[in-house]
Each structure stands twice: as C-alpha cells, then as structure tokens.
LUMNU-45102 format. One record per residue: x, y, z of N, C-alpha, C in turn; residue in three letters; residue number from 0. Coordinates in steps of 0.001 Angstrom, whole numbers. Layout:
{{X,Y,Z},{X,Y,Z},{X,Y,Z},ALA,NUM}
...
***
This chain:
{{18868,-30439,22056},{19568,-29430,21250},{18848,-29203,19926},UNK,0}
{{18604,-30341,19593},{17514,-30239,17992},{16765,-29587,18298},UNK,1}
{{15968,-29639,19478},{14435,-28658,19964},{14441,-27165,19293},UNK,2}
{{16037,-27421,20467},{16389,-25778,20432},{16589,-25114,19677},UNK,3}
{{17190,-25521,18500},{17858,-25301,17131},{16745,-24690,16225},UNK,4}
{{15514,-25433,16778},{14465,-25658,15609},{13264,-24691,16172},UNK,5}
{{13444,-24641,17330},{12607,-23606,18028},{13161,-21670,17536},UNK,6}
{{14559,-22147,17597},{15447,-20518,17828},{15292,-20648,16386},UNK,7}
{{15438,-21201,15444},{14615,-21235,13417},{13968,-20271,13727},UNK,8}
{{13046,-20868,13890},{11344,-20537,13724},{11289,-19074,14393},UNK,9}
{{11867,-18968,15870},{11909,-17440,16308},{12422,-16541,15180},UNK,10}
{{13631,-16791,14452},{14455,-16118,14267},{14067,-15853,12619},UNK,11}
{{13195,-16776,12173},{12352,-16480,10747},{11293,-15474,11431},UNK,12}
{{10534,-16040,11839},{9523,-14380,12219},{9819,-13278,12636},UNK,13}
{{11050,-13230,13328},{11138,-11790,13320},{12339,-11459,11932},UNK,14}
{{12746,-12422,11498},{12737,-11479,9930},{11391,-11314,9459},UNK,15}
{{10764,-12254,9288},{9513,-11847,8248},{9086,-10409,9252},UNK,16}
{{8883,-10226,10468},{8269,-9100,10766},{9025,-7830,10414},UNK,17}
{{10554,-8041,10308},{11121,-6743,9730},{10849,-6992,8121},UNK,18}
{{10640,-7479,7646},{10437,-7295,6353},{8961,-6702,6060},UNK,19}
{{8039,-6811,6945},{6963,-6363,6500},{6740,-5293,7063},UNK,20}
{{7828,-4867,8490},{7657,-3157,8730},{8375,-2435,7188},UNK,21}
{{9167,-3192,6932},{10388,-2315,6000},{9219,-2111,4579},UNK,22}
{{8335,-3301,4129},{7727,-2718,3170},{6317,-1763,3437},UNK,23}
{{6228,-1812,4855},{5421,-824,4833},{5847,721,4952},UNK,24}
{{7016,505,5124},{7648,2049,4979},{7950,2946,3430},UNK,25}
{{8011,1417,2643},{8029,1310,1518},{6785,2061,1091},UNK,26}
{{5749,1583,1093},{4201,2009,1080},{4350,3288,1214},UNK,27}
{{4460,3238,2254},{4088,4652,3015},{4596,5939,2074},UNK,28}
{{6012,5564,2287},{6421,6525,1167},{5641,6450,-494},UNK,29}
{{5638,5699,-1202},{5044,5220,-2219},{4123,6544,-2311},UNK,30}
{{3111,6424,-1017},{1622,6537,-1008},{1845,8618,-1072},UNK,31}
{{2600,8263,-47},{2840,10040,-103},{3503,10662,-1119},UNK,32}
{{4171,10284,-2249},{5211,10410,-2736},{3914,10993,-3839},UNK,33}
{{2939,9805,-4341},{2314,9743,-5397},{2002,11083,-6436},UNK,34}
{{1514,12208,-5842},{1028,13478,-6819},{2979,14431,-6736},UNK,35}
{{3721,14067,-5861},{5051,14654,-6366},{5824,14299,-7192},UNK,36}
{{5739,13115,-7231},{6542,12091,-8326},{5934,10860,-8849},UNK,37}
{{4771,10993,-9556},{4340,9671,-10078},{5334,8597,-10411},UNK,38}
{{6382,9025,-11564},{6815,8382,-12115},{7604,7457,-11488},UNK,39}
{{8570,8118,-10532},{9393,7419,-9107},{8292,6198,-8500},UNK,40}
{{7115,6464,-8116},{6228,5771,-7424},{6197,4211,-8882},UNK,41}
{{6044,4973,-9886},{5475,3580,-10766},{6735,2693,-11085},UNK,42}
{{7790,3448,-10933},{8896,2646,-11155},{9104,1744,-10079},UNK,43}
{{9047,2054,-9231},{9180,1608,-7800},{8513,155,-7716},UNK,44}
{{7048,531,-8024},{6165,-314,-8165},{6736,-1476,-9464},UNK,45}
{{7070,-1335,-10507},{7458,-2306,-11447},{8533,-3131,-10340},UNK,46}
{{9247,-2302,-10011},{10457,-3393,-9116},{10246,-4248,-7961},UNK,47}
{{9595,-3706,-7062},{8863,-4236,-6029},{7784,-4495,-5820},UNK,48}
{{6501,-4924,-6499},{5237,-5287,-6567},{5410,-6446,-6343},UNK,49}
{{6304,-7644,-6303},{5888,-9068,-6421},{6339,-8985,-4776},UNK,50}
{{7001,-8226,-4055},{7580,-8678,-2619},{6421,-7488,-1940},UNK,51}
{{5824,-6257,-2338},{4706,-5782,-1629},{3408,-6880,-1926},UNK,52}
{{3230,-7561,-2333},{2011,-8468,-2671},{2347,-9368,-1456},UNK,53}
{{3628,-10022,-1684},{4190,-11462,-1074},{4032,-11055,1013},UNK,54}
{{4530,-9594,1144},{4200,-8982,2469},{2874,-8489,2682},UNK,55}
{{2091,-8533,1819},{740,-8078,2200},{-76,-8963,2665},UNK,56}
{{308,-10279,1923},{-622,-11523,2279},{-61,-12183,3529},UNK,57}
{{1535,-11630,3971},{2027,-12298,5067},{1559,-11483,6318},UNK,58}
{{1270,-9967,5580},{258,-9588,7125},{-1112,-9944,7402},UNK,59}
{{-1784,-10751,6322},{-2823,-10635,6642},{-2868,-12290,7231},UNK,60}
{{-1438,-12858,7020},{-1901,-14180,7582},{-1265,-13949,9056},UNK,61}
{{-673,-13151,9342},{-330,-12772,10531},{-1410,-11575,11778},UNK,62}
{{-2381,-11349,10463},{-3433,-10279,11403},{-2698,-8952,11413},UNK,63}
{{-2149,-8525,11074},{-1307,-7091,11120},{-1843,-6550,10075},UNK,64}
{{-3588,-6238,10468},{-4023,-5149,9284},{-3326,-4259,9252},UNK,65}
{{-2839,-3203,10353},{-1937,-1800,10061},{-1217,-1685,8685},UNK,66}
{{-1073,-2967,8749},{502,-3294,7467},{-142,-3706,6356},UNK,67}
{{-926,-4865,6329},{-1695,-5222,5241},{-2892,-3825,4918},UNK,68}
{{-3105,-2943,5626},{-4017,-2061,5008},{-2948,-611,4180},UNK,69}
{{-1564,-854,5084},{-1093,524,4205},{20,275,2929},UNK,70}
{{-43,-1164,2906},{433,-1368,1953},{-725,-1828,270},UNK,71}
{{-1798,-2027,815},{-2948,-2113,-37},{-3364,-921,-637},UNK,72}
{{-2813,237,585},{-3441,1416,39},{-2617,2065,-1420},UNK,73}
{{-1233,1876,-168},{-308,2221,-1732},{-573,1683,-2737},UNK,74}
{{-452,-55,-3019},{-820,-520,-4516},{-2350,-219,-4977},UNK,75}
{{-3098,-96,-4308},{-4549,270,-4882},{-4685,1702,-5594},UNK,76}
{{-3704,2711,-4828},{-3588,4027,-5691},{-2712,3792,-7094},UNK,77}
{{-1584,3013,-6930},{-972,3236,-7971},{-1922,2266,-9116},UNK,78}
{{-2644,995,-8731},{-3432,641,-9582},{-4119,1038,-10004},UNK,79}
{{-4978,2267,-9408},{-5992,3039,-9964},{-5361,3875,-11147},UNK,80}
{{-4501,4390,-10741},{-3936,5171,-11447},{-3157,4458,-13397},UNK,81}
{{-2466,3615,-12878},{-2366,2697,-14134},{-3690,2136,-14986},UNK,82}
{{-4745,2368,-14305},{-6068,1747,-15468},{-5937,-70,-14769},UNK,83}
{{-5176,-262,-13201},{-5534,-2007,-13251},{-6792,-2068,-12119},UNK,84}
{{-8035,-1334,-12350},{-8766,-1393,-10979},{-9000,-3052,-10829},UNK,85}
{{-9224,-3569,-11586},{-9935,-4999,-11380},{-8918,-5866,-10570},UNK,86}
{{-7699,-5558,-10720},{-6649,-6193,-9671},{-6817,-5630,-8445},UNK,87}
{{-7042,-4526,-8192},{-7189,-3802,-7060},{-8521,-4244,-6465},UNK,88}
{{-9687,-4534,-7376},{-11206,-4803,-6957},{-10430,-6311,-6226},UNK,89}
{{-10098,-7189,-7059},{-9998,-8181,-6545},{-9363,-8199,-5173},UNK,90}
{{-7983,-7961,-4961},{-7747,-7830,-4015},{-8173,-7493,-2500},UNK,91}
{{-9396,-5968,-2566},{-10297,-5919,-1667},{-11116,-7048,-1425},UNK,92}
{{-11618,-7757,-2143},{-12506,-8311,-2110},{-11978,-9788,-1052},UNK,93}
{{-10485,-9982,-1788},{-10089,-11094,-830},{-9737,-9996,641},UNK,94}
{{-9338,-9082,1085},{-9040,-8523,2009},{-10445,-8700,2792},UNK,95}
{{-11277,-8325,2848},{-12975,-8669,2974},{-13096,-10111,3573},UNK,96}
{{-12779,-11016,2669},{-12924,-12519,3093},{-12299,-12780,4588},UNK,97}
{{-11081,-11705,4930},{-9963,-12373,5634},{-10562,-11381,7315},UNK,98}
{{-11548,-10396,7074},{-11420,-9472,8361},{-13197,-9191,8615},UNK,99}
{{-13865,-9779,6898},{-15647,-9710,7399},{-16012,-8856,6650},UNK,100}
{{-17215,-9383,5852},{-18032,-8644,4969},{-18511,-7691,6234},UNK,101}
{{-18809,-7848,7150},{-20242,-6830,7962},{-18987,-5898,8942},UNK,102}
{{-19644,-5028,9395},{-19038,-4189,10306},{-18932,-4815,11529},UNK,103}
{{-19639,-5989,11849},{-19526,-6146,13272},{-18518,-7254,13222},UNK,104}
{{-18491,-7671,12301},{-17188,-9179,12160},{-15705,-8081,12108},UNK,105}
{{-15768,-7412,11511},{-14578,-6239,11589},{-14143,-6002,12490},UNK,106}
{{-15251,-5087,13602},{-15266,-4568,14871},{-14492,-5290,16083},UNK,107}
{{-15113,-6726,15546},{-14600,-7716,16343},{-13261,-8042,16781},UNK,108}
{{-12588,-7795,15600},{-10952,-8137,15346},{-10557,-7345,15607},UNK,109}
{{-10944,-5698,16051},{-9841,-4586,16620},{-9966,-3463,15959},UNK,110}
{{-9361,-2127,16553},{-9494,-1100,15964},{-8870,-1126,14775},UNK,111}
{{-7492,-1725,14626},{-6861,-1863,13104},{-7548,-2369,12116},UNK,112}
{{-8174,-3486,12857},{-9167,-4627,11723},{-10321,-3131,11130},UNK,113}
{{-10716,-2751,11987},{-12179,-1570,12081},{-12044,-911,10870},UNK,114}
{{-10847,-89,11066},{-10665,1429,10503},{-9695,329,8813},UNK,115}
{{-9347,-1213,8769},{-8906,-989,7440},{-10306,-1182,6541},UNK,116}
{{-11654,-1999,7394},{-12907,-2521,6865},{-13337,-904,6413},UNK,117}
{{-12930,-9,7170},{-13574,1040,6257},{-13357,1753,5254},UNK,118}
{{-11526,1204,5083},{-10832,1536,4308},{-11639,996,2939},UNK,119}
{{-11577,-51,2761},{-11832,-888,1675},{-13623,-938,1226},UNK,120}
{{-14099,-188,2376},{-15805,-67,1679},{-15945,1307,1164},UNK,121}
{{-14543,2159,1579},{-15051,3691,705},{-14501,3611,-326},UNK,122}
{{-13692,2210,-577},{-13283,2147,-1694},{-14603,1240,-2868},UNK,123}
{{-14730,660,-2241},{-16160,135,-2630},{-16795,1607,-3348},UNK,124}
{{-17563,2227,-2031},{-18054,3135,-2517},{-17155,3844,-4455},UNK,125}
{{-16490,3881,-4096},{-15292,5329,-4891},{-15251,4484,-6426},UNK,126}
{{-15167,2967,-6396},{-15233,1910,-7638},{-16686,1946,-8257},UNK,127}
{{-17195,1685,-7262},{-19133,2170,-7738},{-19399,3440,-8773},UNK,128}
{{-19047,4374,-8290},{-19476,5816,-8540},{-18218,5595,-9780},UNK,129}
{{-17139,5905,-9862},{-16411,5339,-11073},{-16918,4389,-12383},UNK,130}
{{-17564,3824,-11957},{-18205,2937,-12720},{-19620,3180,-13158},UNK,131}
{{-20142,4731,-12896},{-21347,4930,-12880},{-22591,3974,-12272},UNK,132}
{{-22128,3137,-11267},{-23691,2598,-10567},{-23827,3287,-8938},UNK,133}
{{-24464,4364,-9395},{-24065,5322,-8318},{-25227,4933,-7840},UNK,134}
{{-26353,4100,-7927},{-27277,3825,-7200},{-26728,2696,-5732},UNK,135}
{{-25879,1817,-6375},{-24731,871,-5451},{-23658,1729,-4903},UNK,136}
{{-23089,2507,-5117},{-22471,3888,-4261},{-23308,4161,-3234},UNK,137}
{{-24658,4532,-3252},{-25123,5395,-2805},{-25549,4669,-1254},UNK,138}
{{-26150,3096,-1880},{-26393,2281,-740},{-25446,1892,497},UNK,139}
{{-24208,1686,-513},{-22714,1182,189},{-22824,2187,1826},UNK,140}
{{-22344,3570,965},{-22176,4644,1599},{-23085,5191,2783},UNK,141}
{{-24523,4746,2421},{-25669,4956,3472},{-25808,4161,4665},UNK,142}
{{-25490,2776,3767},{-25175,1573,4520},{-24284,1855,6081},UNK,143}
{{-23075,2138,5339},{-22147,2723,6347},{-22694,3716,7724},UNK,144}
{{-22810,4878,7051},{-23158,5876,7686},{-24049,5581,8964},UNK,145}
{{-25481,5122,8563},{-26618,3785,9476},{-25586,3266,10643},UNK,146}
{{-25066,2371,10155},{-24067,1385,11092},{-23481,2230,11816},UNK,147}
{{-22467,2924,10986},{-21516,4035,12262},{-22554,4926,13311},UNK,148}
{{-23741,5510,13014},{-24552,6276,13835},{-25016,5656,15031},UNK,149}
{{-25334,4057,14635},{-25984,3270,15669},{-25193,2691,16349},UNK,150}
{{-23488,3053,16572},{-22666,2290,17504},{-22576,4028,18534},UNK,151}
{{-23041,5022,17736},{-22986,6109,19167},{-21601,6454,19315},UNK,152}
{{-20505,6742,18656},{-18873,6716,19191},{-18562,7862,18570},UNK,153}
{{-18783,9202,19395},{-17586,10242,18821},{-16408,10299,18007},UNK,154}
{{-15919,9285,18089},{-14370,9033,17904},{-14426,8703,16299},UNK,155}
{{-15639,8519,15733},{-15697,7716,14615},{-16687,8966,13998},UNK,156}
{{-16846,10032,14029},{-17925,10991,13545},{-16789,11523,12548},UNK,157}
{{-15181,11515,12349},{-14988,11776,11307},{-14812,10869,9808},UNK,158}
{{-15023,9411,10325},{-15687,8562,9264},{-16764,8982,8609},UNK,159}
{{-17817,8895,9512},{-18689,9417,9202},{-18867,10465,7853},UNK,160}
{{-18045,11418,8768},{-18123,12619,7570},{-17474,12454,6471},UNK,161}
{{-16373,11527,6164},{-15728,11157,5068},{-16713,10464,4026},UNK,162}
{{-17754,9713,4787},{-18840,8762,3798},{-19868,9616,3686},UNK,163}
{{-20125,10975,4375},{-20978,12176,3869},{-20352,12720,2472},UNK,164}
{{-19425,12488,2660},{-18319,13928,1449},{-18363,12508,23},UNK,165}
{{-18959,11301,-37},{-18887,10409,-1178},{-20479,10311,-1503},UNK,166}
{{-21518,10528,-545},{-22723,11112,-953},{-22940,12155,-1332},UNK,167}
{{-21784,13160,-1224},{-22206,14156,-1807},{-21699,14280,-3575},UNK,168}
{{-20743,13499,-3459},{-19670,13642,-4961},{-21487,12517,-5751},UNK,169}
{{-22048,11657,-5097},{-22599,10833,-5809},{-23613,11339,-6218},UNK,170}
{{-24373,12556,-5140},{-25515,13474,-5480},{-24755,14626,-6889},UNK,171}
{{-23743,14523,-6350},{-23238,15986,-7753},{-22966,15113,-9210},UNK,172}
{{-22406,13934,-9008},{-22714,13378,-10400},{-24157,12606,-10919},UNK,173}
{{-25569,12545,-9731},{-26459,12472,-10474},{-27162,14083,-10845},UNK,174}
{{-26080,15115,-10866},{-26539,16603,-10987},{-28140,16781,-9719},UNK,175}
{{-28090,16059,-8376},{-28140,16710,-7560},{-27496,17545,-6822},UNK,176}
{{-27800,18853,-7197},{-26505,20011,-6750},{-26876,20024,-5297},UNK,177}
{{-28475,20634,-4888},{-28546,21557,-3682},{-28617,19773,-2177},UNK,178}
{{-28852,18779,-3191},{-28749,17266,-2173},{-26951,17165,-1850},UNK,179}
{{-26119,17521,-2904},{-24613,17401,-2425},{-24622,18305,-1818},UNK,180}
{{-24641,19624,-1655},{-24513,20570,-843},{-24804,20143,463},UNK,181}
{{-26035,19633,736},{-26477,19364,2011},{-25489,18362,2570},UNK,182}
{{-24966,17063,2183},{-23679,16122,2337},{-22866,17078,2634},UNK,183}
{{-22633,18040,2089},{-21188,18620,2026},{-21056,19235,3242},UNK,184}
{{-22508,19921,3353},{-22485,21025,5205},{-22420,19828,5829},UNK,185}
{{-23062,18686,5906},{-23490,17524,6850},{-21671,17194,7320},UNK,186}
{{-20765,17107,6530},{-19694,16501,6839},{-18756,17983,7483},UNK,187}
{{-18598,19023,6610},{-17873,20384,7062},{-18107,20597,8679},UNK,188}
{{-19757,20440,8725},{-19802,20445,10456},{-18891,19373,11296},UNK,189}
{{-18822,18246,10526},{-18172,17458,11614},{-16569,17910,11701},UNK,190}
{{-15747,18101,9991},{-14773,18384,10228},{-14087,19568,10906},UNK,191}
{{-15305,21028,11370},{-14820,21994,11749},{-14972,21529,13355},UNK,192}
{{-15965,21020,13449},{-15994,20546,15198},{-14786,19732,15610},UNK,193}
{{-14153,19078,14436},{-12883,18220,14803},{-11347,18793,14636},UNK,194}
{{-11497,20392,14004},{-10588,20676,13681},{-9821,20154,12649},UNK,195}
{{-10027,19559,12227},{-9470,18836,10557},{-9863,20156,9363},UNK,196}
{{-8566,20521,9565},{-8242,21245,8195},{-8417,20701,6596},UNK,197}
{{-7866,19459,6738},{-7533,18286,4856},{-8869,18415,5060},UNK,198}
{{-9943,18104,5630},{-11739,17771,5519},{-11945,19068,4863},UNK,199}
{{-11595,19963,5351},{-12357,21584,5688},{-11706,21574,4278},UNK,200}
{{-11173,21836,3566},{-10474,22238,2771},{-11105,21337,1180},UNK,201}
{{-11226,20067,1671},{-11798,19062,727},{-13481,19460,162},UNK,202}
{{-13754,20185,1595},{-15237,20413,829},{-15313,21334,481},UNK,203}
{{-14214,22282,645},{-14637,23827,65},{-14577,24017,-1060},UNK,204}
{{-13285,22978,-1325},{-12977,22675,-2967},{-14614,22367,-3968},UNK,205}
{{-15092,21168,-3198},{-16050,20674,-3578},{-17474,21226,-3532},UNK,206}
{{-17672,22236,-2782},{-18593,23175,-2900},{-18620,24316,-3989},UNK,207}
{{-17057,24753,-4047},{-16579,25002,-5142},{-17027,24877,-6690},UNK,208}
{{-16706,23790,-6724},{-17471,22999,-7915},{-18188,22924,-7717},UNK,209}
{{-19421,22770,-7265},{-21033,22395,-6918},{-21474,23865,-7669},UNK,210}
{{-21162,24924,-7071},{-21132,26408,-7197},{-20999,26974,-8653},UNK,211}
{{-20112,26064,-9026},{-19314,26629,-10173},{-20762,25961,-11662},UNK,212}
{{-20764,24745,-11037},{-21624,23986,-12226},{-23383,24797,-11970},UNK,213}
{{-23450,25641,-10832},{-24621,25906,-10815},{-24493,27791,-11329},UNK,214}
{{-23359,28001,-11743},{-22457,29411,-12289},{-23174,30639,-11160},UNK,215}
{{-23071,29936,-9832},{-22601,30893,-9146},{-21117,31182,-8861},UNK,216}
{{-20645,32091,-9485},{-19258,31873,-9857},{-19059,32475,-8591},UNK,217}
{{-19665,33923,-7575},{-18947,34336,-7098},{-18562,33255,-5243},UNK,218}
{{-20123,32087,-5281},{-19921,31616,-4467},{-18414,30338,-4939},UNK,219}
{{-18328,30338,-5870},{-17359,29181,-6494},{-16205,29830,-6037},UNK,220}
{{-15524,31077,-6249},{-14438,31364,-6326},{-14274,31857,-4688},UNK,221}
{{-15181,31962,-3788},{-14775,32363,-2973},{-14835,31092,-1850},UNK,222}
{{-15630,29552,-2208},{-14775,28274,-1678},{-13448,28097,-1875},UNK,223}
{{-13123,28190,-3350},{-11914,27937,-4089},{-10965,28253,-3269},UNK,224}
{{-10991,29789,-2999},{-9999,30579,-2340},{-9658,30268,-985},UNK,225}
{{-10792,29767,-216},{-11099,29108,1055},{-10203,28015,1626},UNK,226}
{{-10267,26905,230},{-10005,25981,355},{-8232,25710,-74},UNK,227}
{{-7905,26999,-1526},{-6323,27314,-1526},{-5306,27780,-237},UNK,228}
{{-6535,28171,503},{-5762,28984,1823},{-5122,28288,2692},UNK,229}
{{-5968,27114,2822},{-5977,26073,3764},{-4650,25354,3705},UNK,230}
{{-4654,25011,2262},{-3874,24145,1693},{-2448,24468,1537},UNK,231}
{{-2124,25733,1019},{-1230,26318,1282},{-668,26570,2573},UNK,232}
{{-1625,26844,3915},{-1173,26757,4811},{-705,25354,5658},UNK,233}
{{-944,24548,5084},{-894,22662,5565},{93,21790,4656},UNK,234}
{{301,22542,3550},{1163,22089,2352},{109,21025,1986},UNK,235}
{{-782,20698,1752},{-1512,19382,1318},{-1948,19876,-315},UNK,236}
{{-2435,19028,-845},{-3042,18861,-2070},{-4242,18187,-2408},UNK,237}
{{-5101,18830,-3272},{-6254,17901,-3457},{-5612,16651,-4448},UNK,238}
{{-6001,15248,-4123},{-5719,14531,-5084},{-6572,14105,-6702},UNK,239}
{{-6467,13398,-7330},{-6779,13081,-8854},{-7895,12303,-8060},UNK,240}
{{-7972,11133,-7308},{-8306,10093,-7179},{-9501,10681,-6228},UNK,241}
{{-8957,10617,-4814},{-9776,11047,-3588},{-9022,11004,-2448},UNK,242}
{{-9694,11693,-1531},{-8913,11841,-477},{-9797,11189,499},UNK,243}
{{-9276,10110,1629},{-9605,9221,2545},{-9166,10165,4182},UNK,244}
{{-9839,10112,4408},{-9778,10591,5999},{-10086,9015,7056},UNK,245}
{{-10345,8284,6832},{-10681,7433,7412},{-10225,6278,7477},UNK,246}
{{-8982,7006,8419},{-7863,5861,8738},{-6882,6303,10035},UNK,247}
***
C-alpha cells in the first residue's frame, strides 16, 4: 500500500507540474502576442509572475519540453529586451544552449522541438551581436547558420533560412552596405514568396523600404512601404520594435 501511495504521489505531482507548465505557457503565449498592443499589461504581468515563468521554464527544460521552455523564453526575452535587462536574457540563452547543444547537430539530435528552439536562440545570438555593434560576430553567427541549414538539403527548413538571410541583410544595412542588403533581402523574399508567407513578404518590403529610403530613392521607398502596409493590413500583423522571428 506504501508502494502505491508513493507511486500514485509521484504520478499525481507530474501531472500537476505538467499542467502548470502548459498553463504558463499559455501565459507566454499571450504575453508574447499581447506585447506591441499593450506593453504595459505585458510588464505588469511580468512583475507578478516572472519568479513562477522562470521556476516553469527550468522545469521544462529538465523535463525536455523545449516547446514550453522555448515559448516561454521567448516571451521573457522580449519583455527583457524591451526593459533594457538583455544580459539576463543573454544569460539565460546561454544556459538554454548548455541544456540542448552548442552545434546544430547536438540540437538536431534531440528533435524537431529541440531543432527549431536551437534556432530560436542563435538568431537571437545573431540580433544581440548586431545590437551591440559587433556586426562582424553577427555576420559569422548568421553565415554560420545559413552553411549548416544548406548542407542538410531540407525544404522544410528554407524558411529559416530566409529568416537568417533577412539578419544579413539588416547587418549589411547597418555596415551602410545598401546594394549587399538588398541582395539578402531578394535572397530571402524569393524564399518567402515560394512559401507563401505573407509576415516574410511584408518584412522585407518594409526593409527594402528603408534600404531605398537611406539611398533617397524615395519613389522606390514609398512604393515597398505601400507594399508592405497592404499586406499587413490585410493579415492584421505589425512590424515589431525588436524583430520579427519566422523561425519557429
């Protein structure tokens, strides 16, 4: 009877802990979407519940449930960015890294969830680099990537790809290589129009946009702009402050 007692515990703690860590990832989730409609809701949120999204993040990752440990990282990593705490956020990737593999193939290994959060956290790499002006370490991160993803051959992953095209190109436009971002920018637009991804299509038009604008071709500027308002309006989406991740 003790066995049993102590066995039906132990069942009956994990599947609380597992509803607790769907429930804060719903938490997240919302958080994450919420962010450019209601900052303030999101940061409040965050003051109240940050010590039990931390406490569930580390319980997915000791449980292997990247899904959960990656969308709840995402949420606190935006709102950290956003507050000025990147170095909590750096850190954190960095232990996330330890737990799923510096390399792509230790990633790969652990599953498509494990896959797609390792890429989560190197375009963030990338996105902290270029923030920080060592866009020469951006540039590698990002190439790095790109290399690796080409040489596994997988359709399925060509809109990664193009997401780590569209951070070579932001890295070519802030070393005021205009017509080298441009080329990133078609390099990725092709993939997103072949995939039908509108948020892509829309992200670079913006960003061609600007490319356009700083080179005062105004009339090619305003007529991405418009391209890219169309889109958006028709999808309800928004460009964000931060960046926008396709690669997930």
């Amino acid at each position: 009877i003790k066995i049993f007692i102590k066995q039906y515990s132990i069942t009956a703690l994990r599947d609380l802990e597992n509803q607790l860590m769907d429930f804060y990832k719903e938490i997240s989730d919302t958080l994450y979407s919420e962010l450019d409609r209601n900052f303030k809701l999101s940061n409040e949120i965050l003051d109240i519940e940050e010590a039990n999204l931390i406490k569930n993040f580390r319980l997915a990752e000791k449980q292997q449930d990247w899904k959960i440990a990656h969308a709840i990282l995402k949420a606190l990593g935006e709102l950290y960015y956003r507050v000025e705490r990147k170095s909590e956020f750096r850190s954190m990737r960095k232990h996330a890294l330890s737990k799923i593999g510096f390399s792509i193939e230790e990633a790969k290994a652990k599953g498509q969830k494990a896959f797609y959060y390792w890429m989560y956290l190197k375009l963030e790499d990338v996105q902290d680099a270029t923030d920080n002006f060592d866009l020469h370490r951006a540039r590698e991160i990002a190439q790095e990537i790109i290399d690796n993803l080409t040489k596994l051959n997988d359709v399925s992953l060509n809109h990664v790809i193009a997401c780590f095209y569209d951070r070579l190109g932001i890295i070519a436009f802030e070393e005021r290589n205009f017509q080298e971002a441009i080329g990133f920018y078609k390099k990725s637009l092709k993939i997103y129009e072949d995939e039908g991804n509108l948020d892509g299509i829309a992200f670079v038009y913006h960003e061609l946009g600007t490319v356009s604008e700083m080179q005062y071709n105004f009339d090619d500027a305003i007529l991405y702009y418009q391209k890219s308002s169309k889109i958006n309006v028709a999808t309800g989406s928004l460009i964000t402050t931060h960046h926008t991740s396709y690669a997930q």
